[in-house]
FIRO-299840 format. One record per atom (N, C-alpha, C): residue number from 1; residue in three letters; atom name; x, y, z. Coordinates in Angstrom, 3 decimals. Layout:
BEGIN
SITE   seq   type   atom          x          y          z
SITE   NUM    ALA     CA          X          Y          Z
...
END
This chain:
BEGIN
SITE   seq   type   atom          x          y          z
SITE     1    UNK      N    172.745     58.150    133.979
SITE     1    UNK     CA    172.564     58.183    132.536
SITE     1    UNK      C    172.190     56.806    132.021
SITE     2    UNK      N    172.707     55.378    132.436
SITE     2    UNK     CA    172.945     54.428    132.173
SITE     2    UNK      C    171.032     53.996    132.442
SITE     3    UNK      N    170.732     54.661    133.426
SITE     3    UNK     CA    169.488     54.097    133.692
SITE     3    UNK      C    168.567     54.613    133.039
SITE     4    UNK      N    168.454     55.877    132.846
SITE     4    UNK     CA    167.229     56.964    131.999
SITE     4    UNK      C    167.363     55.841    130.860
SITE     5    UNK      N    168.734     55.412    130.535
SITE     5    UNK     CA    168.529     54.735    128.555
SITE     5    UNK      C    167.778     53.426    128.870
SITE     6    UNK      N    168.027     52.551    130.402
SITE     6    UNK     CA    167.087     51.194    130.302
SITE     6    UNK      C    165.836     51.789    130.340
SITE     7    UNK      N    165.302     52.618    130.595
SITE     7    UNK     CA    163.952     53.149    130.969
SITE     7    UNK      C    163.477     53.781    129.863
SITE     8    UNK      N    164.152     54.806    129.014
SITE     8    UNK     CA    163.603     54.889    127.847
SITE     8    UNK      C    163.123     54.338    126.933
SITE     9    UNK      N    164.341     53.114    127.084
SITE     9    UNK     CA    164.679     51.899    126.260
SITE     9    UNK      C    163.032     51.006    126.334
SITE    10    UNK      N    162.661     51.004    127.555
SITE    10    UNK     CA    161.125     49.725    128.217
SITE    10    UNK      C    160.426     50.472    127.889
SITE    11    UNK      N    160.185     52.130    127.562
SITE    11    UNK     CA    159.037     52.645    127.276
SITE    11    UNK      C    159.240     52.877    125.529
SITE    12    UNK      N    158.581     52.234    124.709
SITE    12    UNK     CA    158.706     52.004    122.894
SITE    12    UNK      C    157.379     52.992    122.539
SITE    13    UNK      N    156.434     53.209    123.033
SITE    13    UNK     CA    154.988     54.105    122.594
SITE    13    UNK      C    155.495     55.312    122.789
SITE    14    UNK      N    155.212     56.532    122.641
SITE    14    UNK     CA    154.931     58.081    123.052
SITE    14    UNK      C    153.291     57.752    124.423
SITE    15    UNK      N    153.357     58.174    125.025
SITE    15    UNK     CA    152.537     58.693    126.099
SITE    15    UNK      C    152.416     57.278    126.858
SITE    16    UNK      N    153.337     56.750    126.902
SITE    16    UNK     CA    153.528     56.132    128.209
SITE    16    UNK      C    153.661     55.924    129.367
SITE    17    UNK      N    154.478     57.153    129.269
SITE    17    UNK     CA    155.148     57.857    130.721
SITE    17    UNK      C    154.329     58.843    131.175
SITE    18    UNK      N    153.922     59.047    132.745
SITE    18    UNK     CA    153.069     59.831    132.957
SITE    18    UNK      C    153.283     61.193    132.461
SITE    19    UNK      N    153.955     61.969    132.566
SITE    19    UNK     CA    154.328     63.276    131.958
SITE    19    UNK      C    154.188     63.176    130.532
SITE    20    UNK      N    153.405     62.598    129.939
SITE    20    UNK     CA    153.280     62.486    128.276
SITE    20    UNK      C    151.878     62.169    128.212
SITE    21    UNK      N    151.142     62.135    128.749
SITE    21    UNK     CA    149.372     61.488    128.872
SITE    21    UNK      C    148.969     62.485    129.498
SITE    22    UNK      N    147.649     63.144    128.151
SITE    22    UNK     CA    146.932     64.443    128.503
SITE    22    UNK      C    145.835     63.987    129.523
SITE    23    UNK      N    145.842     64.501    130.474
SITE    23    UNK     CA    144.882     64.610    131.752
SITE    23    UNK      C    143.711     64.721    131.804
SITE    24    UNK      N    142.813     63.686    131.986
SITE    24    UNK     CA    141.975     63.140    131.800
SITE    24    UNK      C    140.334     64.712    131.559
SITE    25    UNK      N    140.693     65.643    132.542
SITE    25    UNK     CA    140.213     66.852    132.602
SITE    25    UNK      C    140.006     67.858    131.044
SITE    26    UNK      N    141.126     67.479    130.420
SITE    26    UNK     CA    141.511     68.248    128.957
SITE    26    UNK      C    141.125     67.644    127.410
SITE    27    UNK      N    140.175     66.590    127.917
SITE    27    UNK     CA    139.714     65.561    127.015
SITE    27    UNK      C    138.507     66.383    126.288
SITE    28    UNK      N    138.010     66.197    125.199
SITE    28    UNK     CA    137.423     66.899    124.224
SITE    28    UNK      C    136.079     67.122    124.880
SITE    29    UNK      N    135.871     65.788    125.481
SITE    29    UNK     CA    133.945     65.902    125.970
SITE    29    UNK      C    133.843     65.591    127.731
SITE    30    UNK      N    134.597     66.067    128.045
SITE    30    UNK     CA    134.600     66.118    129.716
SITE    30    UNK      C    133.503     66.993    129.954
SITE    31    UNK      N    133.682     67.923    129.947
SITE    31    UNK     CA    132.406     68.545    129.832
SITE    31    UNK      C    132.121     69.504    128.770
SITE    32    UNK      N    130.702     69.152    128.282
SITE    32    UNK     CA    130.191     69.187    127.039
SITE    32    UNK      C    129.851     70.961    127.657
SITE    33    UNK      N    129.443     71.250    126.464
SITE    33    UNK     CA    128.527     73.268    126.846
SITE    33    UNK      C    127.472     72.672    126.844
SITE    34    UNK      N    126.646     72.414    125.715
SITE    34    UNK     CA    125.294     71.834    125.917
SITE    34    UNK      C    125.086     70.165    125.456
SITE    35    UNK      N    124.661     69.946    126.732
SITE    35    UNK     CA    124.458     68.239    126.960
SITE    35    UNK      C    123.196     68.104    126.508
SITE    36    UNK      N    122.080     69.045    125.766
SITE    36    UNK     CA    120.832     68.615    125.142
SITE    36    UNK      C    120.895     67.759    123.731
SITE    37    UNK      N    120.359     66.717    123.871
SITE    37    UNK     CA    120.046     66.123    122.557
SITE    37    UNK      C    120.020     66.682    120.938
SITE    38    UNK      N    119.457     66.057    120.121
SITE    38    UNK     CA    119.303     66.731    118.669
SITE    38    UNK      C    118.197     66.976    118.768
SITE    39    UNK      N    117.070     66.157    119.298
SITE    39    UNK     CA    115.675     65.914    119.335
SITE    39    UNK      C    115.112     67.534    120.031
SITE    40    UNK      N    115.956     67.754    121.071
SITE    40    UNK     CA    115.432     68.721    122.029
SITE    40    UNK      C    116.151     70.160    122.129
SITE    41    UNK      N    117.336     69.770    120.642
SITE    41    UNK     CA    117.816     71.630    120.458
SITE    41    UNK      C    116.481     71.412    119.238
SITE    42    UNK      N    116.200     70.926    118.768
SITE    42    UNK     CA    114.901     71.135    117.711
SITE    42    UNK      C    113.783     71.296    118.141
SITE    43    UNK      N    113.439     70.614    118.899
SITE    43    UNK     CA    112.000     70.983    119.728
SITE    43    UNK      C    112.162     72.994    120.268
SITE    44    UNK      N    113.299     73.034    120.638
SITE    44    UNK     CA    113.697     74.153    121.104
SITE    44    UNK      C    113.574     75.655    120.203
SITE    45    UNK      N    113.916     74.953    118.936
SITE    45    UNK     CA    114.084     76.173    117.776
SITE    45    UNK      C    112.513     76.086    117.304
SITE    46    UNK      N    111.739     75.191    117.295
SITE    46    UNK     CA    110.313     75.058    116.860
SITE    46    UNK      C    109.685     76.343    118.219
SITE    47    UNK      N    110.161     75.539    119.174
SITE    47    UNK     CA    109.330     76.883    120.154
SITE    47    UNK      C    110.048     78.504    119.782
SITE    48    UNK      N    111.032     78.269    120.003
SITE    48    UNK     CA    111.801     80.182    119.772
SITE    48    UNK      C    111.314     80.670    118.338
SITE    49    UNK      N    110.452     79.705    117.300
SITE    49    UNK     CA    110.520     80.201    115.749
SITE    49    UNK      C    109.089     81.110    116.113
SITE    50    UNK      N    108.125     80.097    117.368
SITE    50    UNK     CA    106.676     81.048    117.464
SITE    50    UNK      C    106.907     82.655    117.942
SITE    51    UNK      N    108.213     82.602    118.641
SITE    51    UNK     CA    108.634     84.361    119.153
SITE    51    UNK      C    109.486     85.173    118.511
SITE    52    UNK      N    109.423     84.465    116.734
SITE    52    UNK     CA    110.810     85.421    116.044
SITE    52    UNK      C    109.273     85.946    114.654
SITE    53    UNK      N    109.184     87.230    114.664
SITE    53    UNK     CA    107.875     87.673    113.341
SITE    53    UNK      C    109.007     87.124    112.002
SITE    54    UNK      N    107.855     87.318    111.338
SITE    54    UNK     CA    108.232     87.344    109.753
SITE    54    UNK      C    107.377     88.091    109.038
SITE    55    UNK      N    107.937     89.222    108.335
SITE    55    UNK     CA    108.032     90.066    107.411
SITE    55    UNK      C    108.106     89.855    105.937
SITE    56    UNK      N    106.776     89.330    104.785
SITE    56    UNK     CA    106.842     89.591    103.980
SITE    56    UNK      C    107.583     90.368    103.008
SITE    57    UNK      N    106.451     91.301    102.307
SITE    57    UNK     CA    107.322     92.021    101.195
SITE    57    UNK      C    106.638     93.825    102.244
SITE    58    UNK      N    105.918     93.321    103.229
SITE    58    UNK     CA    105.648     94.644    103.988
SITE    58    UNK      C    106.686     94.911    105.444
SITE    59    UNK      N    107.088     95.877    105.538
SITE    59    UNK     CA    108.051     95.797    106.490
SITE    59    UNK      C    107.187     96.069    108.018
SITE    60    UNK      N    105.829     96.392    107.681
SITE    60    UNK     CA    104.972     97.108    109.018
SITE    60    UNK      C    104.488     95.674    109.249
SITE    61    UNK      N    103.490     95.280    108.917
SITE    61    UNK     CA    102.938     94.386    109.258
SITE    61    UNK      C    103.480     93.079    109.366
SITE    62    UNK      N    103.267     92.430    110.442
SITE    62    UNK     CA    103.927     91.203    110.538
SITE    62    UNK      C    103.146     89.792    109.983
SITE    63    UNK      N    103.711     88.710    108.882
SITE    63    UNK     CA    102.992     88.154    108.304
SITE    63    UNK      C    103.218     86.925    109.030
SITE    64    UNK      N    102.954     86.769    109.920
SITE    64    UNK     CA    102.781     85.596    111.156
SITE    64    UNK      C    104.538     85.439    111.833
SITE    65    UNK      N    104.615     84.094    112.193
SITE    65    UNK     CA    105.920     83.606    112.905
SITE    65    UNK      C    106.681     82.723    111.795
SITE    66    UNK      N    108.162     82.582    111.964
SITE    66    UNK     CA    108.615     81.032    111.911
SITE    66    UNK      C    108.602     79.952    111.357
SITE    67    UNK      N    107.503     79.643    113.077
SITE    67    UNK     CA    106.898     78.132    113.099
SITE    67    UNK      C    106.645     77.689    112.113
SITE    68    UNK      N    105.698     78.324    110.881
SITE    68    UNK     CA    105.164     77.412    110.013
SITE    68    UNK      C    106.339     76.743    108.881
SITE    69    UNK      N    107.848     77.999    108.869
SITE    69    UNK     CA    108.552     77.451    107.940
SITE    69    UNK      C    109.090     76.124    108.430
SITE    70    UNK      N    109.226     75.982    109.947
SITE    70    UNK     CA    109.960     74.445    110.073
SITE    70    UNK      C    108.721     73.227    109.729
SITE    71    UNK      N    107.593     73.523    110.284
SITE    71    UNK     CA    106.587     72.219    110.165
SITE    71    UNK      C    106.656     71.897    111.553
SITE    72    UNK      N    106.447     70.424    111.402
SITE    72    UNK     CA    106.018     70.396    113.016
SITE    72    UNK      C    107.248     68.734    113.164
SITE    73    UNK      N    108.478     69.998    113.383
SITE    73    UNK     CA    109.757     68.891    113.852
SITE    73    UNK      C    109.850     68.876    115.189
SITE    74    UNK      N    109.223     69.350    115.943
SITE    74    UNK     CA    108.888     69.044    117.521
SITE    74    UNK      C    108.704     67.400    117.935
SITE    75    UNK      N    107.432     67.008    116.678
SITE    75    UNK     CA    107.372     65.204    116.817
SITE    75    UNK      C    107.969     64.572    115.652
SITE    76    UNK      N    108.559     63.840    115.995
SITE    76    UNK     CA    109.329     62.687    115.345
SITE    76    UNK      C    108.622     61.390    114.731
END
């Protein structure tokens, strides 16, 4: 007993002691889902906007893609 209190006593922080320090594995950005840039999820949505139609005020006919609503954020 006498000893746990010198030892408690030398450790003054919270997560000092190994059993108190989250594991290096459980850290927020250990591994990311997607490691792509900003530059290149945008380049990305510029390409997927040429394969999504757009529909006016006619529901048959398709009045082009997308693309034209972003502009051309592909180049910077």
């Amino acid at each position: 007993m006498v000893t746990q209190d010198i030892i408690q006593n030398l450790i003054f922080q919270p997560g000092q002691s190994q059993d108190k320090r989250m594991a290096e594995e459980l850290g927020i950005h250990f591994a990311n889902i997607d490691e792509r840039t900003d530059e290149e999820l945008l380049l990305l949505t510029r390409k997927f906007a040429e394969f999504v139609k757009f529909y006016s005020n006619d529901d048959v006919t398709s009045a082009g893609d997308w693309s034209r609503f972003l502009g051309d954020i592909g180049n910077f």
